[in-house]
VOZA-949093 format. One line per field, with one value per residue: z, x, y of N, C-alpha, C in turn; residue number from 0. Coordinates in steps of 0.1 Angstrom, whole numbers, plus 2048, in hexadecimal, padded with zeros to 3 digits. Each point is the difference from the previous one (the first is absolute). Example, Ala and Ser with C-alpha at 12.3 -4.5 7.8 and 13.67 -1.06 7.14 Angstrom:
nup	[84E, 7F9]
neast	[884, 7FC]
nnorth	[7C7, 80B]
caup	[800, 800]
caeast	[7F7, 809]
canorth	[80C, 80B]
cup	[800, 808]
ceast	[809, 7F8]
cnorth	[80C, 80B]
i	[0, 1]
//
This chain:
nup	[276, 7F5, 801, 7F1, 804, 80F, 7FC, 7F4, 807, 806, 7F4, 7FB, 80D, 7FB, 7F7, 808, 805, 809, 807, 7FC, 800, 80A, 7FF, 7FB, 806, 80B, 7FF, 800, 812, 803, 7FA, 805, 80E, 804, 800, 80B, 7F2, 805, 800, 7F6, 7FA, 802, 7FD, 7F6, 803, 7FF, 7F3, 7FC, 7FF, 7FF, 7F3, 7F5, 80C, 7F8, 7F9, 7FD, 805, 7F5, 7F9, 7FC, 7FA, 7F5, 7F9, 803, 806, 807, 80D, 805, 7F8, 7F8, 80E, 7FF, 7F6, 803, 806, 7F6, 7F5, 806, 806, 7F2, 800, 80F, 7F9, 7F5, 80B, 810, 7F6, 7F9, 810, 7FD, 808, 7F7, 80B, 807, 7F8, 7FE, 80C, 7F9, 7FC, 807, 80B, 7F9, 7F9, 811, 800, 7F5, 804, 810, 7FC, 7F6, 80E, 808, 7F4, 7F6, 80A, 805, 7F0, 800, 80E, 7F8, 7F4, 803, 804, 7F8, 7FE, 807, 7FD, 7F6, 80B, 801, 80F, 7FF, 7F1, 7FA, 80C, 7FF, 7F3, 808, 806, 7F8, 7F6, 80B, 803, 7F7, 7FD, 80C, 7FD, 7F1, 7F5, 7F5, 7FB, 7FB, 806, 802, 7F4, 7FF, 80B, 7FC, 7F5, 805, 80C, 7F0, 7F6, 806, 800, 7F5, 800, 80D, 7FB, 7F3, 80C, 805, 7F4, 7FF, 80A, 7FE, 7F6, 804, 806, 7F7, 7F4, 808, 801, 7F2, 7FF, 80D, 7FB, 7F2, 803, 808, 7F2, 7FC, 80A, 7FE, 7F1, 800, 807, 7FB, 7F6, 80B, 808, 7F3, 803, 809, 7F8, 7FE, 7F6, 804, 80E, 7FC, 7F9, 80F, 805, 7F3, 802, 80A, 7FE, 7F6, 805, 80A, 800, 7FC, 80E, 805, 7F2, 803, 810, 7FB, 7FB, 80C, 807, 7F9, 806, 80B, 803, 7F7, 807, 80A, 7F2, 804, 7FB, 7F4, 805, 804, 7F5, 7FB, 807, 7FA, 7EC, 808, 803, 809, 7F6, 808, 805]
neast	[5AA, 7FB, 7F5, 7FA, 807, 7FC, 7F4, 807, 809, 7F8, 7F8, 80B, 800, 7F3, 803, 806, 7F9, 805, 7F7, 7FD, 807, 801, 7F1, 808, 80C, 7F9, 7F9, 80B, 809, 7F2, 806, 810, 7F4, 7F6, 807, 7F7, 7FB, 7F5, 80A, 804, 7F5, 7FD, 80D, 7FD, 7F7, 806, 80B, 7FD, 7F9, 80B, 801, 7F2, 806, 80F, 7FC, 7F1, 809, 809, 7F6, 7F9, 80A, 803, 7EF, 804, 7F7, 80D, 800, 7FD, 803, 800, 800, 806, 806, 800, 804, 804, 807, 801, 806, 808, 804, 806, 803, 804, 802, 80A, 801, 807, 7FC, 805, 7F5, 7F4, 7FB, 806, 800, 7F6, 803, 806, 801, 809, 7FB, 7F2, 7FF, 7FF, 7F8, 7FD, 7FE, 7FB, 7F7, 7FF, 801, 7F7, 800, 7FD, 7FA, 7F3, 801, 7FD, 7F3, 7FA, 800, 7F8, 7F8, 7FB, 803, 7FB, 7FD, 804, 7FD, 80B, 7FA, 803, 7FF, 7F7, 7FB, 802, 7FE, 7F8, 7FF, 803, 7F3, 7F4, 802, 7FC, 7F3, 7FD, 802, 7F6, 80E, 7F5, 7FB, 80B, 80B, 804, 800, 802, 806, 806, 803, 808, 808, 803, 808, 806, 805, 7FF, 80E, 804, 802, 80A, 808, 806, 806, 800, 803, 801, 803, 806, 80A, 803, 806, 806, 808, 802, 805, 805, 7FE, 808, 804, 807, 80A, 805, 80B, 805, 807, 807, 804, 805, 807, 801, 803, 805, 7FC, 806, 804, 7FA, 7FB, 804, 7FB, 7F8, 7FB, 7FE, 7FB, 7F5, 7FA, 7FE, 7F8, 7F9, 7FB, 7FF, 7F9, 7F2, 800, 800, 7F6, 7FF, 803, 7F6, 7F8, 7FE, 7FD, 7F4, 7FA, 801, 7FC, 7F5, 7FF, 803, 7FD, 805, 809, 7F5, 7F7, 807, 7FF, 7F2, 7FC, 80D, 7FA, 7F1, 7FE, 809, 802, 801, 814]
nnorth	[65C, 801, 806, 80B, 803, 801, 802, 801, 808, 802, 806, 806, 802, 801, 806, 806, 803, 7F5, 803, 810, 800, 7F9, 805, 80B, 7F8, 801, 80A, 804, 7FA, 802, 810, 7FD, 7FA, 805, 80E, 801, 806, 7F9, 7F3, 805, 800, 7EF, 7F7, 804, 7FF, 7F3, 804, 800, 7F9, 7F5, 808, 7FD, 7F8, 7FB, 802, 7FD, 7F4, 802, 805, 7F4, 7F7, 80D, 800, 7EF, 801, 7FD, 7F3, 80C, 807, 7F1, 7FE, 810, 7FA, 7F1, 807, 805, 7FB, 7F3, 80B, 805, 7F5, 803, 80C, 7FD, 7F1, 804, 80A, 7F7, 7FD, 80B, 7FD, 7FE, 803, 7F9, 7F6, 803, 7FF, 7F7, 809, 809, 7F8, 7F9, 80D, 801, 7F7, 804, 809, 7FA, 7FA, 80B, 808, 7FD, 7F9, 80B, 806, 7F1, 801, 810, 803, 7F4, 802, 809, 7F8, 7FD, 80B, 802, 7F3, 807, 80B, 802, 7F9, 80B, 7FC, 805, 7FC, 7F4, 7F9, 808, 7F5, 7F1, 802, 807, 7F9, 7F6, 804, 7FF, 7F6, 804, 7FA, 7F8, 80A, 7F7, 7F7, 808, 7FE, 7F5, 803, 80A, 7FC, 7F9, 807, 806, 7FA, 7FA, 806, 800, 7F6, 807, 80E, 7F5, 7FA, 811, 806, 7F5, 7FF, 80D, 7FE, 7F3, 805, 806, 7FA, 7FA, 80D, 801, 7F8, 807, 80D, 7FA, 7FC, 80A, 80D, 7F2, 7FA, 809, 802, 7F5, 807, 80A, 7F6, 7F8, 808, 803, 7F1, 802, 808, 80E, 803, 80E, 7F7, 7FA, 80F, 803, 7F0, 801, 80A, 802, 7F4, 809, 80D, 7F9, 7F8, 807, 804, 7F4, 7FB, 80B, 7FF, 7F3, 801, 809, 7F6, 7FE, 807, 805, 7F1, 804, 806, 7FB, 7F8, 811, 7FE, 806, 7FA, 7F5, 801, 7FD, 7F8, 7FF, 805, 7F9, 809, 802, 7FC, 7F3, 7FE]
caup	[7F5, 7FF, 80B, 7F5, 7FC, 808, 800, 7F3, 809, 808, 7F3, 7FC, 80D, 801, 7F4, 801, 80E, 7FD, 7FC, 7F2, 7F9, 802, 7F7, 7F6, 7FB, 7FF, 7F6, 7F7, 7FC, 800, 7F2, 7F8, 801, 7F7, 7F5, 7FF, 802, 80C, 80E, 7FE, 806, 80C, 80A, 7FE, 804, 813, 801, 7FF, 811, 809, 802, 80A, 809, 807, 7FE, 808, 80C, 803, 801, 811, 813, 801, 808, 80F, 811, 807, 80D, 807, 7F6, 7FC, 809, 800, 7F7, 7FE, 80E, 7FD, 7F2, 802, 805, 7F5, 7FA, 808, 801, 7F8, 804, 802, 7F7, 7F9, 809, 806, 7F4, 7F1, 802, 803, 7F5, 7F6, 804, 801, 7F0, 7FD, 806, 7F6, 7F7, 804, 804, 7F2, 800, 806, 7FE, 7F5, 802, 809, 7F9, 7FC, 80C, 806, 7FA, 7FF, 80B, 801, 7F9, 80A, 811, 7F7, 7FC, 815, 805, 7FC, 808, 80E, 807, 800, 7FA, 7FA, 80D, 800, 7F3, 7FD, 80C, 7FA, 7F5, 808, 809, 7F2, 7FE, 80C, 806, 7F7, 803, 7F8, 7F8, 7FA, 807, 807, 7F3, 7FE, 80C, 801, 7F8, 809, 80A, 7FD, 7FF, 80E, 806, 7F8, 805, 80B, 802, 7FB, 809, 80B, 7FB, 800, 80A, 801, 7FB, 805, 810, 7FD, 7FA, 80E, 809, 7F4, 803, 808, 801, 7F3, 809, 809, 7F7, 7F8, 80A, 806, 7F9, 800, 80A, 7FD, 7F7, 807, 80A, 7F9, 802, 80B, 7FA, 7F7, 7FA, 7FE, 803, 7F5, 7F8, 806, 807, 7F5, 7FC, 80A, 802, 7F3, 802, 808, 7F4, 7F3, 808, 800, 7F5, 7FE, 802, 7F9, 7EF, 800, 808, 7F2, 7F4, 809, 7FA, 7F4, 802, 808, 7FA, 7F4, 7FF, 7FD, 80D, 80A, 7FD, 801, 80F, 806, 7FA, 806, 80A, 80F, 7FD, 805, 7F6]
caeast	[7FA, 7F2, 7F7, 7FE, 80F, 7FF, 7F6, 805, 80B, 7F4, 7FC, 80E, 804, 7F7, 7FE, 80B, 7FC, 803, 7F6, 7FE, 80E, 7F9, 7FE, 804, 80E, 7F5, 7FA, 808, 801, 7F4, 7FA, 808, 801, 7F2, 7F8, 7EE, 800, 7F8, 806, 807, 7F4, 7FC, 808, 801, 7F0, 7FF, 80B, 7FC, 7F8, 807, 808, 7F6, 7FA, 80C, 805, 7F3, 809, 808, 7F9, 7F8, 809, 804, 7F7, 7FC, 807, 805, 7FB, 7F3, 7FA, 7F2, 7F6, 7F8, 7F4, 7F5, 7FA, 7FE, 7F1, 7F5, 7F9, 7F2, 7F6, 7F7, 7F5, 7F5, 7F5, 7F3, 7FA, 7F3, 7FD, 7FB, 7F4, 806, 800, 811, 80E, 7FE, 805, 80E, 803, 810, 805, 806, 80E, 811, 805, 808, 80D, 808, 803, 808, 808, 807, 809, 80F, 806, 809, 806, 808, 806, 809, 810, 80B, 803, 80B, 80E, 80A, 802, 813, 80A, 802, 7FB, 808, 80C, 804, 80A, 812, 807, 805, 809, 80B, 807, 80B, 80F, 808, 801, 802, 815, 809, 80C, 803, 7F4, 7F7, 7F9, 7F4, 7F7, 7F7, 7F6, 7F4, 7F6, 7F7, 7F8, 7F0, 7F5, 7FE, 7F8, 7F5, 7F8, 7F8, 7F2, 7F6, 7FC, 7F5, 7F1, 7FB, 7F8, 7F4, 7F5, 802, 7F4, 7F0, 7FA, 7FB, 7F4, 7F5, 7F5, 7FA, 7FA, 7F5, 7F6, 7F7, 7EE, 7F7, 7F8, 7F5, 7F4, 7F9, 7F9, 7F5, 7F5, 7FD, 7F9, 7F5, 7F6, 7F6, 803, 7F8, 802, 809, 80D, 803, 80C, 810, 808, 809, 809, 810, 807, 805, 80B, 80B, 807, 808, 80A, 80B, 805, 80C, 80C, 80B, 803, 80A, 80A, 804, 80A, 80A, 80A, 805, 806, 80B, 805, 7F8, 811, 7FE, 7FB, 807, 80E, 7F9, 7FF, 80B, 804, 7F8, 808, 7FB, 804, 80D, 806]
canorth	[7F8, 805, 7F3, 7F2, 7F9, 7F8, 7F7, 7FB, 7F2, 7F5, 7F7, 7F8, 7FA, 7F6, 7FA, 7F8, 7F4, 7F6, 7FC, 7FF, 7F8, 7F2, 802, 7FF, 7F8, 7F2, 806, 7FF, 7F2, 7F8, 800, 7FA, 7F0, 7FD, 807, 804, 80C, 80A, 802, 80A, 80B, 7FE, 804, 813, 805, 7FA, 807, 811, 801, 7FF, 808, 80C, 7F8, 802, 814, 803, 7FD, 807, 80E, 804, 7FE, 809, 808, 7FC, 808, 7FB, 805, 801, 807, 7FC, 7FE, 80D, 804, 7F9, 80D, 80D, 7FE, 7FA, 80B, 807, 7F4, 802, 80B, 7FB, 7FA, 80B, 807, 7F5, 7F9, 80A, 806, 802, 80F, 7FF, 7FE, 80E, 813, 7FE, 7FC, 805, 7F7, 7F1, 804, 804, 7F0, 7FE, 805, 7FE, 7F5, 7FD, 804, 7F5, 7F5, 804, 80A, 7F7, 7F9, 807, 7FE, 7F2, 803, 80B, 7FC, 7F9, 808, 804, 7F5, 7FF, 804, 7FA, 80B, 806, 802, 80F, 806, 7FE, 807, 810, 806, 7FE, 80D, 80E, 7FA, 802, 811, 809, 7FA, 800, 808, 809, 806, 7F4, 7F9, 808, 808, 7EF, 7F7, 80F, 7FC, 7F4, 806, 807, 7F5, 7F8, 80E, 800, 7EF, 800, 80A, 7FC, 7F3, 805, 801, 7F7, 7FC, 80A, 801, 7F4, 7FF, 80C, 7F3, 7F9, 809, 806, 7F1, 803, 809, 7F9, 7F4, 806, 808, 7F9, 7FB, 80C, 802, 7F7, 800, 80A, 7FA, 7F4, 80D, 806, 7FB, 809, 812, 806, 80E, 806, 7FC, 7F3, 809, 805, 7F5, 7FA, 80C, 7FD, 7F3, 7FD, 80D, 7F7, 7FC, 80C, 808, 7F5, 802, 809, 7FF, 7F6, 80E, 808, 7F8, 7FC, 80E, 7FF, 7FC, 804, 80E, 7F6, 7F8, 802, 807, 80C, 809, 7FF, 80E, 80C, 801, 801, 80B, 80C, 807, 7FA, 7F0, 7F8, 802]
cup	[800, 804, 7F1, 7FD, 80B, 7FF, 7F2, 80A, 807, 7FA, 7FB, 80A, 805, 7F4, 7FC, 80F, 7FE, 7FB, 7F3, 7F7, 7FD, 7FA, 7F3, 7FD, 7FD, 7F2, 7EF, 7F6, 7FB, 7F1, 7F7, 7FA, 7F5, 7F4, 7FE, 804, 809, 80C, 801, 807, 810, 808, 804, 80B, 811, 808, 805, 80D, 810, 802, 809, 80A, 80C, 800, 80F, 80C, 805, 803, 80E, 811, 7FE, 80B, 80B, 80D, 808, 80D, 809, 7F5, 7FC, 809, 806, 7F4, 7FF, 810, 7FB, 7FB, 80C, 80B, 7F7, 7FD, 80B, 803, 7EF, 801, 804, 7FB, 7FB, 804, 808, 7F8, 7F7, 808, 805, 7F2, 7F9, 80A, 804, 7EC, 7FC, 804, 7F7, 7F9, 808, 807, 7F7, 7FE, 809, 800, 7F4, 804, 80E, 7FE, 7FF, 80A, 809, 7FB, 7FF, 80E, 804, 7FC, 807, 80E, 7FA, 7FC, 80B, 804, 7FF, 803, 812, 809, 807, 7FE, 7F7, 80C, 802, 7F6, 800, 80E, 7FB, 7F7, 806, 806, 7F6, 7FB, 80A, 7FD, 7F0, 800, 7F1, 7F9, 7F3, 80A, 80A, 7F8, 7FD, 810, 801, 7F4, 803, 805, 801, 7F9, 80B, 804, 7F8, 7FF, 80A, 7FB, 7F5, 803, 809, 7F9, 7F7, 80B, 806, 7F4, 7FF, 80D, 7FA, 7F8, 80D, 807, 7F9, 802, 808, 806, 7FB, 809, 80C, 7FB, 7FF, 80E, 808, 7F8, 7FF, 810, 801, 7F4, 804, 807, 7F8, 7FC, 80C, 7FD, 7F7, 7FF, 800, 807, 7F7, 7F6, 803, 801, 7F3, 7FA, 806, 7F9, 7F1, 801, 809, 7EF, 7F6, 807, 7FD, 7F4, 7F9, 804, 7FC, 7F2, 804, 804, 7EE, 7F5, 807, 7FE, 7EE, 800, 806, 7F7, 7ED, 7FD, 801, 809, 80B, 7FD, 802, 810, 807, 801, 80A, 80B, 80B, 800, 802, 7F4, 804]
ceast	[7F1, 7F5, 801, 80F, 7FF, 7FB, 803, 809, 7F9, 7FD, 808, 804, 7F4, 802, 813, 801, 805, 7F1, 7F9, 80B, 7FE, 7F5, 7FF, 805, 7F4, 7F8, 809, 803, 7F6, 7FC, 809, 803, 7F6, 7FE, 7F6, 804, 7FA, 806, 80A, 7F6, 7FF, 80B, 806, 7F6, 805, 80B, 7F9, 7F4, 80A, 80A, 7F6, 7FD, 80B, 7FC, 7F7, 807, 807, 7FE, 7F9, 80E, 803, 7FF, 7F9, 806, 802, 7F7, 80E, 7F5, 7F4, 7FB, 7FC, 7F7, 7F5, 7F8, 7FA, 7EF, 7FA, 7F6, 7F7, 7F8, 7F0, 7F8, 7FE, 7F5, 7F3, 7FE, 7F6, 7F6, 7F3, 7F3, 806, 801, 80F, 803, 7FC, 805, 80E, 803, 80B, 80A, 809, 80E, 808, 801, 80A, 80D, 80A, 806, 810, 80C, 80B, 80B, 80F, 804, 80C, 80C, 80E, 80B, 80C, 80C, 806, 805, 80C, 80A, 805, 800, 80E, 807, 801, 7FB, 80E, 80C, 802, 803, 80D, 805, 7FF, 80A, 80D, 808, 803, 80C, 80A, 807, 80B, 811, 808, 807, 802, 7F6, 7FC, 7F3, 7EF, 7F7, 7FD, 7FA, 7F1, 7F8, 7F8, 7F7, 7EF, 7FA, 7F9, 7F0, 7F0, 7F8, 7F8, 7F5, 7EF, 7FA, 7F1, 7F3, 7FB, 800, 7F2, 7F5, 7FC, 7EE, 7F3, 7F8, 7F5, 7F3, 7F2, 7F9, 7FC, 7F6, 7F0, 7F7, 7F9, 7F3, 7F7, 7F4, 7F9, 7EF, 7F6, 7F5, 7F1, 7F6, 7F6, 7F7, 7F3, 7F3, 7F5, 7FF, 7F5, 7FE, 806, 80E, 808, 80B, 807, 808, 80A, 809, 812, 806, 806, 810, 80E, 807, 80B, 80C, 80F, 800, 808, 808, 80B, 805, 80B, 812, 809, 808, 80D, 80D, 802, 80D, 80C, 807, 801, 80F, 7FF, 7F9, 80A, 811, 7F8, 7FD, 80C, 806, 7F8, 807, 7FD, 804, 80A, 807, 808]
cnorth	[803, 7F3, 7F4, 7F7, 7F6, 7F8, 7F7, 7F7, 7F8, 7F7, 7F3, 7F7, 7F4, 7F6, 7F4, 7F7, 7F3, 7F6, 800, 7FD, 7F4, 7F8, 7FF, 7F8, 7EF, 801, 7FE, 7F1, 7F9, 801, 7FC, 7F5, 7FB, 809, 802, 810, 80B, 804, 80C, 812, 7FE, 808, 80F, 800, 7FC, 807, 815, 7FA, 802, 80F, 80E, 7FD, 807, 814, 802, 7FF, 80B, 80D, 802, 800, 80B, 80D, 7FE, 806, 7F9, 803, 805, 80A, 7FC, 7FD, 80B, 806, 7F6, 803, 80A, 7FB, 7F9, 80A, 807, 7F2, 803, 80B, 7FA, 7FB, 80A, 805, 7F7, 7FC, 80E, 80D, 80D, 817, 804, 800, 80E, 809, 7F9, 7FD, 7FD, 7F1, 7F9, 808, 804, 7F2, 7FA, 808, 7FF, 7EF, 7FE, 809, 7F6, 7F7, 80A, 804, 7F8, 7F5, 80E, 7F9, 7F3, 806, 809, 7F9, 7EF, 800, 806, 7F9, 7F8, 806, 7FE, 80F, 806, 801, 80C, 80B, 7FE, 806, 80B, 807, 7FF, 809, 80A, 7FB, 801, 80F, 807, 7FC, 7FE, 809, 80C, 806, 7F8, 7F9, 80B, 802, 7F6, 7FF, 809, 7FA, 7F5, 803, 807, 7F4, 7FA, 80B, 802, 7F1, 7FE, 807, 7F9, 7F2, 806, 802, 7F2, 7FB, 808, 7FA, 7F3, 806, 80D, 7F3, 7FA, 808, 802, 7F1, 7FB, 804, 7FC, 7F5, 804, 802, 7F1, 7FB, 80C, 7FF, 7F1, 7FE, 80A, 800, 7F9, 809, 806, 7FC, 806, 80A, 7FF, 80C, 80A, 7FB, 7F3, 806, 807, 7F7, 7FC, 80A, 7FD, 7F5, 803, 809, 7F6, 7F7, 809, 804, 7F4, 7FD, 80F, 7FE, 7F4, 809, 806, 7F7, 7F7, 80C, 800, 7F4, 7FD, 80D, 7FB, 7F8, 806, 80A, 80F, 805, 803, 80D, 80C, 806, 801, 812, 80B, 809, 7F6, 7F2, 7FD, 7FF, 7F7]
i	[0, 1, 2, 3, 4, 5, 6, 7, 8, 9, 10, 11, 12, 13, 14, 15, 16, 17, 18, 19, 20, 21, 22, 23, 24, 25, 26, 27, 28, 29, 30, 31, 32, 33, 34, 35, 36, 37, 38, 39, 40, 41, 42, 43, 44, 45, 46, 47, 48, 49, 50, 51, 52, 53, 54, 55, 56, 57, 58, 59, 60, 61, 62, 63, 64, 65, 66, 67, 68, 69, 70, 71, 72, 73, 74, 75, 76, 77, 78, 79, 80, 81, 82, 83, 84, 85, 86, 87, 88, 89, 90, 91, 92, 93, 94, 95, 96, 97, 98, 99, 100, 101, 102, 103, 104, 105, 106, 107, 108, 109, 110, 111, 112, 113, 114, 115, 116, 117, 118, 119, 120, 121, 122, 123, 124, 125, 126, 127, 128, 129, 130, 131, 132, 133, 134, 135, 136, 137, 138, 139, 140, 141, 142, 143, 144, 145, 146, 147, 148, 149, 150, 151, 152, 153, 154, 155, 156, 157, 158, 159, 160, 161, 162, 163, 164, 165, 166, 167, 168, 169, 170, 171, 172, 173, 174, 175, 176, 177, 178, 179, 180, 181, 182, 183, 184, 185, 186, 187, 188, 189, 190, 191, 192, 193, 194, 195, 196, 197, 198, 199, 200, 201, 202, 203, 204, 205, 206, 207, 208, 209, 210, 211, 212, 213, 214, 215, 216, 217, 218, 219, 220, 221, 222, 223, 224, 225, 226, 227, 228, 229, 230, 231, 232, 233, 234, 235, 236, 237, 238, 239, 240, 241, 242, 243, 244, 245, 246, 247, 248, 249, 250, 251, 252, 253, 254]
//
């Protein structure tokens, strides 16, 4: 379903709430009783607030992150909140040999949310299988396999059997990129608390060393903002059909 069709259901789904319904029904009666025609606009008007009230709700629990998740990213940001400060806080010859900063704070900032909201859903969805149970069920289906009596029967457990077989391989790689997710924001906070420190440092620095100091601290950044980019193409690429036939079709590729 396309995102505008979604969001038209969303719409419909606020707009038919028991609340705004309600509403209405009070609204209705009130103008059938009296016949003062305003009440009719009014009630349209108190009616359509409660319904953009209910959507705004609903839109936002969507995109909300569950803990432990929002309590890593309000880690994350409240970290860039704090080399903002210092920056702000820090004479005006630092912030000029750090220019690049404020636009990759921005960009990492607007990448943190989806990464770990990727990560919820993925660690959310293995969360419905039992710990070692695609071990057993596959011991079962070779057993199966191993003691059928007839080439029907062998030609369904064998198709099982590879299903079963690809279920695992795409459980392993969401758990990989479950734990690279993890490592990359890791990593990201190190860079932040590193550099927040050497911003701080840069106060006793001057001159040519003041623009090596800031030089590094900007290149460290630039360095972990690529590799989120690259970590971002990657599972585009991971969740992407035609890529994935295509990487299958390359020589060398698992089959």
């Amino acid at each position: 379903m396309s995102s505008a069709r979604e969001r038209t259901k969303e719409l419909v789904s606020a707009i038919a709430n028991p609340l705004s319904l309600a509403v209405a029904a009070v609204g209705g009666a009130t103008f059938g009783l009296s016949g003062i025609w305003w009440l009719l606009p009014a009630t349209a008007a108190a009616m359509g607030a409660v319904a953009a009230s209910q959507f705004r709700f609903n839109r936002t629990a969507q995109t909300q992150l569950k803990e432990p998740y929002a309590e890593r990213e309000r880690e994350l940001l409240a970290l860039m909140d704090r080399i903002d400060q210092a920056l702000a806080d820090a004479h005006p010859s630092i912030r000029s040999s750090l220019p690049g900063i404020e636009q990759q704070l921005k960009a990492m900032r607007a990448k943190v949310g989806p990464l770990l909201k990727r990560q919820s859903r993925i660690d959310e969805f293995l969360l419905g299988f039992k710990p070692g149970g695609n071990a057993a069920e596959l011991r079962r289906l070779e057993q199966s396999l191993a003691s059928a009596l007839t080439e029907d029967a062998r030609e369904k457990f064998r198709s099982a059997l590879n299903s079963k077989q690809g279920q695992i391989e795409a459980q392993n790689d969401l758990h990989a990129t479950s734990e690279r997710i993890a490592a990359e924001l890791a990593e990201l906070q190190a860079a932040l608390e590193n550099s927040l420190s050497r911003i701080v440092a840069l106060e006793h620095t001057h001159g040519s060393s003041l623009q090596a100091d800031s030089a590094g601290i900007t290149a460290q950044l630039g360095d972990v903002l690529i590799t989120i980019q690259a970590l971002e193409q990657a599972l585009t690429e991971l969740h992407d059909p035609a890529r994935q036939r295509q990487r299958r079709s390359e020589p060398g590729a698992r089959t």
